[in-house]
Backbone as XML, in Angstrom:
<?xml version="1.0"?>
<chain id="A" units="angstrom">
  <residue number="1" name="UNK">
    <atom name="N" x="112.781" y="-126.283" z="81.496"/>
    <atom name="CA" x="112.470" y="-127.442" z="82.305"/>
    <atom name="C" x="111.064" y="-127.910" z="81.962"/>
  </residue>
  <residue number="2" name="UNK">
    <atom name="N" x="110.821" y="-129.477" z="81.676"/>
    <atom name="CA" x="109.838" y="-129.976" z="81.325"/>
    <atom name="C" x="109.142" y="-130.297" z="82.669"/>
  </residue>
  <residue number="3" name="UNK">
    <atom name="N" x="107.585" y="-130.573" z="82.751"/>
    <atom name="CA" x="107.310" y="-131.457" z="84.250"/>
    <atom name="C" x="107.862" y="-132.814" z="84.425"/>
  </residue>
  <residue number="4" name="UNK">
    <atom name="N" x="108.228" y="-133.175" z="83.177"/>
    <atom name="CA" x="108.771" y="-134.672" z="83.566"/>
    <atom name="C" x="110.208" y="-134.483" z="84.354"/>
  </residue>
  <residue number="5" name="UNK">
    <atom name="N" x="110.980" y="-133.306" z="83.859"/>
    <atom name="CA" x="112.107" y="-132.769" z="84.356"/>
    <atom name="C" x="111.970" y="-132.196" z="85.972"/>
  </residue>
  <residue number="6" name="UNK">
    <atom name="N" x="110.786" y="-131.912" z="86.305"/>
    <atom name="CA" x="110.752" y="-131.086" z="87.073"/>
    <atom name="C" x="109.894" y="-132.121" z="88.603"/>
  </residue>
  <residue number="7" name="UNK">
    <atom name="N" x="109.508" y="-133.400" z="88.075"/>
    <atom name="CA" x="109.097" y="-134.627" z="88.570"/>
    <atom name="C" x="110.403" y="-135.246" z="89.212"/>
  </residue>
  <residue number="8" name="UNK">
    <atom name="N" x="111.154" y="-135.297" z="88.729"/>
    <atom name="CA" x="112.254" y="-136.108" z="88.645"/>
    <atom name="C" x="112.970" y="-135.606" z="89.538"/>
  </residue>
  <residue number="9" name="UNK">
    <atom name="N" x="113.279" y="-134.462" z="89.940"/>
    <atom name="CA" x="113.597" y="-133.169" z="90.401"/>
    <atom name="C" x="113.308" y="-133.388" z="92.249"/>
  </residue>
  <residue number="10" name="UNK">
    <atom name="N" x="111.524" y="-133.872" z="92.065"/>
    <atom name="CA" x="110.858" y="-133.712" z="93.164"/>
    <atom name="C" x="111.509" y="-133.907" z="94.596"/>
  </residue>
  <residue number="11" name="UNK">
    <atom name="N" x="112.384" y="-135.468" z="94.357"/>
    <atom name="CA" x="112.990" y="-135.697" z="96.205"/>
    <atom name="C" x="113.833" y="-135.091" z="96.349"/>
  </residue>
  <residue number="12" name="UNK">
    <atom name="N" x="114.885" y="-134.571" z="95.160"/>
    <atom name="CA" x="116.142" y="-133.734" z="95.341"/>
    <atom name="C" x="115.860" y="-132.524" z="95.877"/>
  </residue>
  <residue number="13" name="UNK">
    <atom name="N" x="114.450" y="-131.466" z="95.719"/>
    <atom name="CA" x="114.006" y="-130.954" z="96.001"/>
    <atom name="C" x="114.439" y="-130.588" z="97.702"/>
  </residue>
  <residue number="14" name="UNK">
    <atom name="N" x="112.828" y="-131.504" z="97.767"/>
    <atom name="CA" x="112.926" y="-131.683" z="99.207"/>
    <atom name="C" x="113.160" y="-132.097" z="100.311"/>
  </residue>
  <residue number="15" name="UNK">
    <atom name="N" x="114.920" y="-132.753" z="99.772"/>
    <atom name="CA" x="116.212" y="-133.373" z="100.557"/>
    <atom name="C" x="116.794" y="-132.190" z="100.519"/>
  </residue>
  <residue number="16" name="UNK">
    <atom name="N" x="116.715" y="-131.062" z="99.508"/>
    <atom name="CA" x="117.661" y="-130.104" z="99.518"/>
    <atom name="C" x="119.166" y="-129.960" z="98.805"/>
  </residue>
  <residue number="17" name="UNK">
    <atom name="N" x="119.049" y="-130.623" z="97.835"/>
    <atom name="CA" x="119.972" y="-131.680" z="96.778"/>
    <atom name="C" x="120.227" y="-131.083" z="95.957"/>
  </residue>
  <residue number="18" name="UNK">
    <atom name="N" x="119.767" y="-129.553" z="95.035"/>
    <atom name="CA" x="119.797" y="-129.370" z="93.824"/>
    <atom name="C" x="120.822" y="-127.999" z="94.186"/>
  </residue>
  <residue number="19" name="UNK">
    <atom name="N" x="121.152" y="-127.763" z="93.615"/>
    <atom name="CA" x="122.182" y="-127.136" z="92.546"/>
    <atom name="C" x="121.613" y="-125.559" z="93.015"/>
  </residue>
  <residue number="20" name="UNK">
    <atom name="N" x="122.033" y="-124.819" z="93.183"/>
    <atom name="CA" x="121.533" y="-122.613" z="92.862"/>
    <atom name="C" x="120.650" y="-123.084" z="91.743"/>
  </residue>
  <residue number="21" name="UNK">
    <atom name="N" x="121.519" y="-122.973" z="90.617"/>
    <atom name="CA" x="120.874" y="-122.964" z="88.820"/>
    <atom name="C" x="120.170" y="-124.026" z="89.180"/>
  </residue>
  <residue number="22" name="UNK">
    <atom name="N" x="119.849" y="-125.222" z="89.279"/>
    <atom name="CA" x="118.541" y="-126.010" z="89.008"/>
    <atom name="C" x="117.646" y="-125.155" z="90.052"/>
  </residue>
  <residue number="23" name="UNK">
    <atom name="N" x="117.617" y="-124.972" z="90.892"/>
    <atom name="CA" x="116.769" y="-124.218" z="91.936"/>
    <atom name="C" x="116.114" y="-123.171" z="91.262"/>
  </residue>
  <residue number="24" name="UNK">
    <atom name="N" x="116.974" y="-122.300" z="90.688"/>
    <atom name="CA" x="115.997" y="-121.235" z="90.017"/>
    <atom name="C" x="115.193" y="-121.571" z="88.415"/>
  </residue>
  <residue number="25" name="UNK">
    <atom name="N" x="115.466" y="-122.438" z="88.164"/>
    <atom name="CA" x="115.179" y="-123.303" z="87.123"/>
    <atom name="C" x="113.789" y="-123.438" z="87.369"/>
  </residue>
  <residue number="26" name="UNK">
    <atom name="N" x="113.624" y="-124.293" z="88.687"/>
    <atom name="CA" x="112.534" y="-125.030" z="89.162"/>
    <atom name="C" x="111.409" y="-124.112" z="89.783"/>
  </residue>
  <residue number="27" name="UNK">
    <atom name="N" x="111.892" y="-123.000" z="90.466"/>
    <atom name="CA" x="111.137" y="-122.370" z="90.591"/>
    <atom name="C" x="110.601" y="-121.381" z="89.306"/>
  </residue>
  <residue number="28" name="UNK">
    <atom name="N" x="110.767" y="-121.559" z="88.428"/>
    <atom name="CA" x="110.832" y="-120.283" z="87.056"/>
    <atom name="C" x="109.533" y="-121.726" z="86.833"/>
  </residue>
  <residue number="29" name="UNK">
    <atom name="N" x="109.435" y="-123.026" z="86.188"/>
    <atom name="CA" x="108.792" y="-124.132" z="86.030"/>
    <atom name="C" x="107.460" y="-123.392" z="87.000"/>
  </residue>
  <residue number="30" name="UNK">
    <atom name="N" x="107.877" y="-123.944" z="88.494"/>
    <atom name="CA" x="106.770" y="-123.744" z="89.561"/>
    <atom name="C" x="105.544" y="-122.605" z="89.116"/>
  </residue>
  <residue number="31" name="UNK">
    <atom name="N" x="106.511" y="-121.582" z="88.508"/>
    <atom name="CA" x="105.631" y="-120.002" z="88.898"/>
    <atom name="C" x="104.932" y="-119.951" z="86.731"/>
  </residue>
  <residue number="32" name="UNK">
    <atom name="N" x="105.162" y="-121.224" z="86.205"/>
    <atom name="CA" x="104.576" y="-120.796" z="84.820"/>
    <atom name="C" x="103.843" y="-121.850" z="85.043"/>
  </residue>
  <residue number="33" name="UNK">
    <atom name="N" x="104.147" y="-123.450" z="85.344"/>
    <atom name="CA" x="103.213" y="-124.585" z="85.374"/>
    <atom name="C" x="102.170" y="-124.943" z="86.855"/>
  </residue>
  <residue number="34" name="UNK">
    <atom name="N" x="100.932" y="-124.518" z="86.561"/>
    <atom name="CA" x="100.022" y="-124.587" z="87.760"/>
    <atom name="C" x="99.816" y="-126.100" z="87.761"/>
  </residue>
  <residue number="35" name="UNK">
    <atom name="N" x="100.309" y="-127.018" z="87.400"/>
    <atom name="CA" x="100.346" y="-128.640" z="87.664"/>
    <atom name="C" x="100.723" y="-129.117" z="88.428"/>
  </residue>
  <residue number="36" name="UNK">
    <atom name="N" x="102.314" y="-128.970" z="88.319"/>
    <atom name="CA" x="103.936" y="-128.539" z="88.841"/>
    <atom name="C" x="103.663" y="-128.318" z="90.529"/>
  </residue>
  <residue number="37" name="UNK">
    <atom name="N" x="102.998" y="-126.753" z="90.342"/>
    <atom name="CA" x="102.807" y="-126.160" z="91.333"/>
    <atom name="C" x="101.760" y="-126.652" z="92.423"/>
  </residue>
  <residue number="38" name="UNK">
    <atom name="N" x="100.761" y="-127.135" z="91.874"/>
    <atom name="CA" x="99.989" y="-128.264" z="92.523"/>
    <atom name="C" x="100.433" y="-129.643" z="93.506"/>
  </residue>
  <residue number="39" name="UNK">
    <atom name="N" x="101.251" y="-129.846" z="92.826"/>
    <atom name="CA" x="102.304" y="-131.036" z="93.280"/>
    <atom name="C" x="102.985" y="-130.724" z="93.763"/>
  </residue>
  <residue number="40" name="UNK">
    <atom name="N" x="103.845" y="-129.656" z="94.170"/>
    <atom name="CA" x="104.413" y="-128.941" z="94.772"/>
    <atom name="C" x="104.249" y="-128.831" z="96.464"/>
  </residue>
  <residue number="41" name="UNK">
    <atom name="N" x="102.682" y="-128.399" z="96.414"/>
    <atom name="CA" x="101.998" y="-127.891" z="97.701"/>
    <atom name="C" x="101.594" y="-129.102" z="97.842"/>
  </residue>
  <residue number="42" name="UNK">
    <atom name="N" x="100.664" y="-130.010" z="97.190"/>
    <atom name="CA" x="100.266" y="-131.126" z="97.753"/>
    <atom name="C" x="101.444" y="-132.248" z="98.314"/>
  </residue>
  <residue number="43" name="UNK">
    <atom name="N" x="102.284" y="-132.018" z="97.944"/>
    <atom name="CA" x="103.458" y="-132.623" z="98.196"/>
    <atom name="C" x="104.174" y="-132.191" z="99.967"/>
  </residue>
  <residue number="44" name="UNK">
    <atom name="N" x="104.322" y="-131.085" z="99.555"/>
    <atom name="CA" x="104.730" y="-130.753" z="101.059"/>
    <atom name="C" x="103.692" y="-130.272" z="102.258"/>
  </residue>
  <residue number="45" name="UNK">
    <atom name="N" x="102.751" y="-130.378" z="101.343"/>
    <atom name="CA" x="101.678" y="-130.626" z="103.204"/>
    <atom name="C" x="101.319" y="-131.786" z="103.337"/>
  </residue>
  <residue number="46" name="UNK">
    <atom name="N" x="101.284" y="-133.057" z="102.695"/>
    <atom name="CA" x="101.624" y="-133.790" z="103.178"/>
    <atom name="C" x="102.936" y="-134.221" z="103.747"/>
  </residue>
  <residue number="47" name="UNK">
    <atom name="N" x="103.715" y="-133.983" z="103.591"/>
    <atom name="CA" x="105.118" y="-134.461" z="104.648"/>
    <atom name="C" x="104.961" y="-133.401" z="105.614"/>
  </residue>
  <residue number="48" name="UNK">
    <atom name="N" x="104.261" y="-132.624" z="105.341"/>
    <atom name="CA" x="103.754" y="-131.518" z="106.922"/>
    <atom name="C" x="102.893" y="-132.504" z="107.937"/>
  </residue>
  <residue number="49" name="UNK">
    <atom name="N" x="102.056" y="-133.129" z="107.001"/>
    <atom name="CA" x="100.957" y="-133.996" z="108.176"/>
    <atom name="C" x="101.807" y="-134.735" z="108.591"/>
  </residue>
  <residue number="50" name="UNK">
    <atom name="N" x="102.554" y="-135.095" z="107.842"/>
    <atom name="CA" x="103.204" y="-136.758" z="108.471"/>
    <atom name="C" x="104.091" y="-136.327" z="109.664"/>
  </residue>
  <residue number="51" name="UNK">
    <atom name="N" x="105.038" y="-135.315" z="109.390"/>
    <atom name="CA" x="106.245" y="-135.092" z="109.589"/>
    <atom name="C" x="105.143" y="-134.561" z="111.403"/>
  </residue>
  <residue number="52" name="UNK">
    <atom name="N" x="104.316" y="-133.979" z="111.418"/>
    <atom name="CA" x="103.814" y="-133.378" z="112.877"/>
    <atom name="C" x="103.091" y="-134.410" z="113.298"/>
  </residue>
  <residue number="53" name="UNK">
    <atom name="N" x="102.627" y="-135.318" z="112.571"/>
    <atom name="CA" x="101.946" y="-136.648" z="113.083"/>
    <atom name="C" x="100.027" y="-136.059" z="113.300"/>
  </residue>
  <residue number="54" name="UNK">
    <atom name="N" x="99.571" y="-135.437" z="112.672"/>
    <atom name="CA" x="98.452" y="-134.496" z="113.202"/>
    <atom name="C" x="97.601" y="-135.688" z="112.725"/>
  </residue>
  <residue number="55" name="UNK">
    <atom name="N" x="96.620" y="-135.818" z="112.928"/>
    <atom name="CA" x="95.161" y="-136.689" z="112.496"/>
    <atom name="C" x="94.130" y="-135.355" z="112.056"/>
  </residue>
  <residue number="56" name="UNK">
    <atom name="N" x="93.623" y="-135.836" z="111.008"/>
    <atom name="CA" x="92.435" y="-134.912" z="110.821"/>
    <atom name="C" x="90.862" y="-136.118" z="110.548"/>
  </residue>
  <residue number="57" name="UNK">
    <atom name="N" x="90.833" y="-134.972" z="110.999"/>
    <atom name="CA" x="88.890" y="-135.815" z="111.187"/>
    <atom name="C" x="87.759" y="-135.387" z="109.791"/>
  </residue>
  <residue number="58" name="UNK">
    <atom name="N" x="87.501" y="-136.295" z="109.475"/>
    <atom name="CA" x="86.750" y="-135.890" z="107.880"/>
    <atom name="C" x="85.475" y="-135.981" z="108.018"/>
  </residue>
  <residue number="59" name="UNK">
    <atom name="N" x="84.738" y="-135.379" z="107.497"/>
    <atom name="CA" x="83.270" y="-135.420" z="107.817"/>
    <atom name="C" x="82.996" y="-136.399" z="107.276"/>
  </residue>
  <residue number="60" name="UNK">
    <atom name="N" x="81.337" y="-137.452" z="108.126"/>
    <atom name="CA" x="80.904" y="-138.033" z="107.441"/>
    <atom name="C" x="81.180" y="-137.882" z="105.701"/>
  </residue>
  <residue number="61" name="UNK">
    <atom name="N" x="80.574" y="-137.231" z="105.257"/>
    <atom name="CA" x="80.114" y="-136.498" z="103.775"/>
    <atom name="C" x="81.331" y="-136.830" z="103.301"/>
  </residue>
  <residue number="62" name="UNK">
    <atom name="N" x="82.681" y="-136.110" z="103.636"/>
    <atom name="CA" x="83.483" y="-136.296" z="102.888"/>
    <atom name="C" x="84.218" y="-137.516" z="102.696"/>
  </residue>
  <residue number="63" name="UNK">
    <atom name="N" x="84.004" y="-137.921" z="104.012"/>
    <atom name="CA" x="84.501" y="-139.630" z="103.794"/>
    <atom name="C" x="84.067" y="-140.282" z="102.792"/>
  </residue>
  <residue number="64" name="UNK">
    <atom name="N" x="82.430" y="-140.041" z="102.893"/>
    <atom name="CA" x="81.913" y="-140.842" z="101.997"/>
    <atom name="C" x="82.280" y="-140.516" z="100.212"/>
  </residue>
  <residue number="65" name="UNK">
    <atom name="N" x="82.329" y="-139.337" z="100.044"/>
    <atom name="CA" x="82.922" y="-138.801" z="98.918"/>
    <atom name="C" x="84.362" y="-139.590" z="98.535"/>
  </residue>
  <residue number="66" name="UNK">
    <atom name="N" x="84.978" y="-139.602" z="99.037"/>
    <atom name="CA" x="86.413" y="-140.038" z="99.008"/>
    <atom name="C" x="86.196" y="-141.462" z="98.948"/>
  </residue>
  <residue number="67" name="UNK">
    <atom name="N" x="85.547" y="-142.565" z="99.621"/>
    <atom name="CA" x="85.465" y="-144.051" z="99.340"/>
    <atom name="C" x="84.647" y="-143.745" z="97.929"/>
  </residue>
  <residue number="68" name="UNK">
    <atom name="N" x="83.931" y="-143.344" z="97.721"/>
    <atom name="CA" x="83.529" y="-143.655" z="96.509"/>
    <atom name="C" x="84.484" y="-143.234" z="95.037"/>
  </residue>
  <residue number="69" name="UNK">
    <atom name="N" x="85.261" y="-142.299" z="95.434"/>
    <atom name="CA" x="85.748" y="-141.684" z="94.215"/>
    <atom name="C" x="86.951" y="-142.706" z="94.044"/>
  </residue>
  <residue number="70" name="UNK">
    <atom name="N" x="87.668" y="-143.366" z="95.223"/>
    <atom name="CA" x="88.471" y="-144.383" z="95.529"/>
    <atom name="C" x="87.831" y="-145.678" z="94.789"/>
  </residue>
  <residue number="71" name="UNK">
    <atom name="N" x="86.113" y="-146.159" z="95.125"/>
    <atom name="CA" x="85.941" y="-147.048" z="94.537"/>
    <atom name="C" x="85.400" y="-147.202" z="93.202"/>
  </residue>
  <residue number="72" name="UNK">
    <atom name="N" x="85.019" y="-145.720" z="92.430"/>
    <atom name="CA" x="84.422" y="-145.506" z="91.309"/>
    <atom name="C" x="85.938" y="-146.096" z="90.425"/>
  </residue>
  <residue number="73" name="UNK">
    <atom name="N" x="86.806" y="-145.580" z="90.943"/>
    <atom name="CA" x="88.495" y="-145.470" z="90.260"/>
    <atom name="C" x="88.842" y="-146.873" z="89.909"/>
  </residue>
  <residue number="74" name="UNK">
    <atom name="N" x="88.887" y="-147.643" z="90.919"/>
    <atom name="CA" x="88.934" y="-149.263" z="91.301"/>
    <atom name="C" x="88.211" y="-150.129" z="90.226"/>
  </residue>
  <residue number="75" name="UNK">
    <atom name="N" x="86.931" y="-149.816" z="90.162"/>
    <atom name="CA" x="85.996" y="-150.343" z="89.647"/>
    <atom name="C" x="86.482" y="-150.302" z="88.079"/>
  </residue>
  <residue number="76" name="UNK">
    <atom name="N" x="86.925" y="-149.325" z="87.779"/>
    <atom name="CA" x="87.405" y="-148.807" z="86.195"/>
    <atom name="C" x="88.691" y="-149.255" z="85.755"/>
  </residue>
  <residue number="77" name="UNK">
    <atom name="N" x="89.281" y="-149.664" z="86.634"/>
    <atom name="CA" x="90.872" y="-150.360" z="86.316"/>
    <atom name="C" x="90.526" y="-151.752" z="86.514"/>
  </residue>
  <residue number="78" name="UNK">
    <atom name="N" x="89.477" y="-152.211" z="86.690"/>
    <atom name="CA" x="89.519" y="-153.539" z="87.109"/>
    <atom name="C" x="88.380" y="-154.389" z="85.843"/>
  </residue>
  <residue number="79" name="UNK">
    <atom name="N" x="88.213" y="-153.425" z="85.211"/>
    <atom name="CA" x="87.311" y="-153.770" z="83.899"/>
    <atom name="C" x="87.916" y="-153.885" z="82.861"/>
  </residue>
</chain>
């Protein structure tokens, strides 16, 4: 399984859609590609936030970190 394979994969995933054999497939992918696996977790804690409705509170600091890295990004696609 490629990550593009394993992308593609992603909503079937976590609708619960795939197959035994693709399942162990994907997890064999998960446990060799730390990318994969990245996307993985970032993936389902966010539908954790959403899904509980939680708010989190960001520090000054990090807010500010985050608009900028948002507008450093912006700034570079727009050139």
């Amino acid at each position: 399984m490629t990550c593009t394979d394993f992308l593609s994969k992603l909503t079937d995933y976590f609708d619960g859609q795939i197959g035994a054999e693709l399942m162990v497939e994907v997890k064999h992918h998960i446990a060799e590609c730390h990318h994969c696996h990245v996307v993985l977790d970032t993936t389902k804690q966010t539908i954790e936030v959403y899904r509980d409705n939680e708010i989190y509170e960001f520090s000054p600091e990090l807010q500010n970190r985050i608009h900028t890295a948002i507008m450093t990004k912006c700034r570079a696609i727009a050139k």
